[in-house]
N, C-alpha and C positions, 0 to 999 in steps of 0.2 A: 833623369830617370829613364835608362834606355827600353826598359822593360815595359813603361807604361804605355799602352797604344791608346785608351780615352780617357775622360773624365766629363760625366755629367755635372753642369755646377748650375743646376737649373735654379732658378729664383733664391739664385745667390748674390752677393754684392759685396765680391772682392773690391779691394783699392790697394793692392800692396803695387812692390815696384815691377817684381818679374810681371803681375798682371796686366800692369798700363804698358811695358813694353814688350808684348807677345803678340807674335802677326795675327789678324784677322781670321785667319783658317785653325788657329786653333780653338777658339767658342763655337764654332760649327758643331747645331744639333741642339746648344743649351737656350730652350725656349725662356722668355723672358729674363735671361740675362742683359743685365744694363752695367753703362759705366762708364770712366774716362778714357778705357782702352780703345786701342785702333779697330774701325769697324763696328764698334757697339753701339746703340742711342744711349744718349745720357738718359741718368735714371731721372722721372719726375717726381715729385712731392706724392704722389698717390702711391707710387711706388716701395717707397721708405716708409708711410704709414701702415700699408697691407705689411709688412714685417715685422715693423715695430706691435702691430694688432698679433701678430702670430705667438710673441713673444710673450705679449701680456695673457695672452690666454694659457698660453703655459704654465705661467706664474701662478695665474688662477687656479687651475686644476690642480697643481701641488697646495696650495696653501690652501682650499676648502675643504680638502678633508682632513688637512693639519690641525686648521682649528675647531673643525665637528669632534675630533678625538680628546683632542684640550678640554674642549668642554664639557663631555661624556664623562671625561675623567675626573673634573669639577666636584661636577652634578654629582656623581658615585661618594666621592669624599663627604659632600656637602649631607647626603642621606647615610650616610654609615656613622656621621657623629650627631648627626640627631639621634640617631638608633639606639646608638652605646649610652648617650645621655639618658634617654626613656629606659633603657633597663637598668644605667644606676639607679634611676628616679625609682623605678619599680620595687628593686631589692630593699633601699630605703625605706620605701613605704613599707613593705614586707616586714622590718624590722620592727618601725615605729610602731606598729597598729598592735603587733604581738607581744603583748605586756609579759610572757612568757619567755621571749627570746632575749627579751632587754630590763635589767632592772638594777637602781642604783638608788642604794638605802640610803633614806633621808634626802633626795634629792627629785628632781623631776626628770625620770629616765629620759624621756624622748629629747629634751632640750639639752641632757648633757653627754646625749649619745652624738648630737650633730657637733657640739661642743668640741668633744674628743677628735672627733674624726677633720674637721676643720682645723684645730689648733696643731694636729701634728701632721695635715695636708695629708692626710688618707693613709699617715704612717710614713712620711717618710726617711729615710733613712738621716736625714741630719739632725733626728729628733729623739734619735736611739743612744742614750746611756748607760749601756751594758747587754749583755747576751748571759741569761740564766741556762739553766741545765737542759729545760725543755722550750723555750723563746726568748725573742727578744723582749729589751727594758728601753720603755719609751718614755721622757719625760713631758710633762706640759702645763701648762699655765689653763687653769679655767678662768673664762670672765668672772665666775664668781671668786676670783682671785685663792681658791684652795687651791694647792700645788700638788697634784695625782701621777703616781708613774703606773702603767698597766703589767702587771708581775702575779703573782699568785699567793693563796694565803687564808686562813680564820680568824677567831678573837681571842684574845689575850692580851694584858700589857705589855710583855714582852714577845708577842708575833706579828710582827705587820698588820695595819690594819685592812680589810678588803671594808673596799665601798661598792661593790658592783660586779657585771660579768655582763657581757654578750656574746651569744651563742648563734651563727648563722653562717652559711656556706660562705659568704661573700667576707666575714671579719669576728674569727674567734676571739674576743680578750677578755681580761681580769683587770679590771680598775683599783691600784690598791693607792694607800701613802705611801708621800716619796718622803724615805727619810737621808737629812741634809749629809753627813758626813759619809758618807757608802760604807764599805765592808769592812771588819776588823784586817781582814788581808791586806788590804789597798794601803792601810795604817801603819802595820807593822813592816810594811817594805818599805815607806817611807820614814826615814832620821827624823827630823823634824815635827812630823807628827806623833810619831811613834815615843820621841821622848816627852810630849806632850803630854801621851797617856800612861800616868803614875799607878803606882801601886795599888791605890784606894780604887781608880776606875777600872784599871785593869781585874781587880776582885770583883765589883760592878758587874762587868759584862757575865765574868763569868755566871756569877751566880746569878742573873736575870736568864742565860741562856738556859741554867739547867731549869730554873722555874719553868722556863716555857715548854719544854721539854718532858718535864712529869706532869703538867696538867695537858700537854697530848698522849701520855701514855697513863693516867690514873683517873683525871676529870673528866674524860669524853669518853660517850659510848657510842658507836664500838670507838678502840683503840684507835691514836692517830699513829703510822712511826714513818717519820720524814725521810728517812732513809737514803738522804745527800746531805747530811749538816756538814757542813766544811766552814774554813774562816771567810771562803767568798759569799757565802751565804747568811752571815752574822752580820746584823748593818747597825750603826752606830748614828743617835740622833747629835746636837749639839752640845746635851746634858750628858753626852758617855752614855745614857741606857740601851742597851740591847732589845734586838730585835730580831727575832728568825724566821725568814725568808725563803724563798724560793721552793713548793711545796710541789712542784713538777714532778717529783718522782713519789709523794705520799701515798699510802698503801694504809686502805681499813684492814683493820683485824677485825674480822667478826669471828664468834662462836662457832657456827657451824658451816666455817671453812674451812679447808686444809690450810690455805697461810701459803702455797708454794707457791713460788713465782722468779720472775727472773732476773739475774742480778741487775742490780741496779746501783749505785752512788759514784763515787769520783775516784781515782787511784792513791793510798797512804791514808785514806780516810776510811774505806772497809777494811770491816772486819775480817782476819784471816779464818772465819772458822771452819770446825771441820765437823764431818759428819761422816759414822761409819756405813751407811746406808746408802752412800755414794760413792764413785771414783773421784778424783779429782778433776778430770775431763768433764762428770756430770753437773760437777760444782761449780766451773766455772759458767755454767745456764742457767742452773736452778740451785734456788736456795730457798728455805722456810725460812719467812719473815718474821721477826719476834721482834721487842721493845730492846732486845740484847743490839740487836743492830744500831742504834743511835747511842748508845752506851758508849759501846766503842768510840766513836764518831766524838759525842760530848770530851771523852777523855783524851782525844787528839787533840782538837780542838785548844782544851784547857793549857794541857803542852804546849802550845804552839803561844797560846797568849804569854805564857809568864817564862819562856825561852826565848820569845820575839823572832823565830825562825818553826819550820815543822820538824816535829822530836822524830823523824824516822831512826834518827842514832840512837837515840835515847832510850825510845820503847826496844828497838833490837836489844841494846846492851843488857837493859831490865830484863827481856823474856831467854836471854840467852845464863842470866844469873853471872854478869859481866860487871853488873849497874850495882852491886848491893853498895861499891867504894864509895858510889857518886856523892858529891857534897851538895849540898843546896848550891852555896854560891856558883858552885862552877856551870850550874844549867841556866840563873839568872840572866834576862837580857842586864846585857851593862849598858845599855845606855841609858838607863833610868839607875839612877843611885837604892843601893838596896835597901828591904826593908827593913822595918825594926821595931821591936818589943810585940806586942800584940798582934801588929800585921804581919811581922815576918813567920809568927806562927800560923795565921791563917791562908798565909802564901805556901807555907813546908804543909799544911792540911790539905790545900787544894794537891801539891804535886803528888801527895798519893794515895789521894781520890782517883787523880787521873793514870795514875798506874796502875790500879786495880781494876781500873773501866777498860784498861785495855788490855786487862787477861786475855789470852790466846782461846781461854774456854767461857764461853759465855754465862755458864753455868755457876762460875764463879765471879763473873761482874757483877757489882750492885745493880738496883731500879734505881730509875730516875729518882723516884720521888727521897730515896734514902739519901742520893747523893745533892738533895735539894735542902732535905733537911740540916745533913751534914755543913754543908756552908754555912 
């Protein structure tokens, strides 16, 4: 290096080769330089410990506040899941104590509230068997061996039964029965099942759907109207009876309401009506709620069971005066052999029930209760 005129290598302790063979005059000036080289004293034992000491202290000064930070950071974990545990403990109690926010008929709320929330791990997602119109369907097992899904719902024997409800910022649900076969939809997309359910249950369902149906819109005051019946909403026990479900969109009629409110149900299942008192811009927001709304809905519904597909062809064909040619058999599902003598008349009775429920003018659909008796 021609450039370099010194180098201080003070309380250093080279040993390479160019070191040990470099004259005398060049470590001039580096105090306490030691070594094998020419000119130098060899290094002593005290010598090589004062460095090795320099070195450990380095060490040290890096690594103490390594692990002061480590631990700081510990510490902080260690107090923030105590914390979060005392304020689940908190909310829990909050819940337990207030008989108001938690209660489940015929049972002992606070024991089947820890119940719930332990069996399906605070809700977790591999305990969800189905997604309704306004939440999810969680299945689970109580110790007391009853089998509960939390879904929404009243009484009747054709409506799902509710056992319960909790209400609180930390865990909104509805405790109902789980029933075993799920939804007529799930049924009818499936062969195998689907040709399972004959004639005789396929009438079943119907007619247990429309019962439950005019006793929310004739038995209860004020009015119920469910205002999403669709076929994933219809659930089917082991015995075929029907059951309707999922009350997330339900709407009181009372007397001294107007009823307006905003649309609500599933697409091929509303009713297309019309109102001269609107645009059709305003209609697609707001509509007056009436019992005409599930009417509809029943008579899709009905279609769809004894079609085993959704009649969107079918109701057009009818409301365009396309449909007068139609034949029974030709709308039958065929994978069930068709009916005959008595039933095949109360099969052609149901198909136009359910054509007239789904007049284009609600004014001209039956009530519930007519087309309950009617079956």
């Amino acid at each position: 290096m021609p450039s370099l005129s010194s180098i201080d290598l003070s309380y250093n302790l080279p040993d390479g080769r160019t070191f040990r063979h470099s004259p005398a005059t060049a470590f001039i000036g580096n105090k306490g330089l030691c070594g094998k080289a020419r000119g130098l004293q060899p290094c002593d034992s005290s010598t090589v410990e004062r460095h090795s000491m320099r070195s450990h202290k380095l060490l040290i000064i890096i690594l103490v506040p390594l692990f002061g930070a480590g631990l700081l950071l510990l510490l902080f974990i260690k107090v923030y899941s105590i914390f979060t545990k005392k304020v689940k403990e908190v909310d829990n109690k909050r819940v337990l104590t207030n008989e108001d926010l938690f209660s489940i008929w015929n049972y002992d709320g606070k024991i089947v509230f820890e119940d719930i929330i332990e069996a399906t791990e605070d809700f977790d997602e591999k305990y969800c068997i189905g997604v309704g119109g306004y939440g999810r369907v969680y299945k689970e097992i109580l110790p007391t061996c009853q089998i509960v899904a939390a879904l929404i719902e009243i009484r009747h024997r054709n409506i799902v039964k509710l056992y319960g409800f909790c209400s609180h910022p930390r865990r909104m649900f509805l405790v109902y029965e789980y029933i075993e076969k799920g939804s007529i939809a799930a049924i009818l997309r499936n062969d195998e099942q689907a040709m399972e359910l004959n004639w005789i249950n396929r009438m079943k369902v119907i007619k247990g759907l429309a019962n439950a149906l005019s006793c929310m819109h004739h038995d209860i005051d004020p009015v119920i109207v469910h205002r999403d019946t669709t076929s994933n909403n219809v659930l089917l026990n082991c015995e075929n009876e029907c059951f309707a479900s999922d009350f997330g969109a339900a709407r009181l009629l009372k007397p001294d309401d107007s009823n307006w409110s905003t649309l609500a149900g599933t697409f091929g299942y509303v009713a297309p009506d019309k109102c001269s008192d609107f645009s059709l811009a305003e209609l697609a927001y707001t509509m007056k709620v009436t019992e005409k709304y599930d009417v509809y809905s029943f008579g899709v519904v009905t279609l769809e069971i004894i079609i085993g597909k959704h009649p969107l062809e079918i109701i057009s064909a009818v409301q365009s005066n396309f449909g007068e040619d139609i034949l029974l058999k030709d709308v039958l599902d065929r994978r069930i052999p068709p009916p005959e003598d008595q039933l095949e008349r109360e099969v052609f009775s149901a198909v136009l029930l359910a054509i007239s429920c789904t007049d284009p003018n609600p004014q001209l659909r039956p009530t519930m209760q007519h087309a309950s008796q009617s079956l």
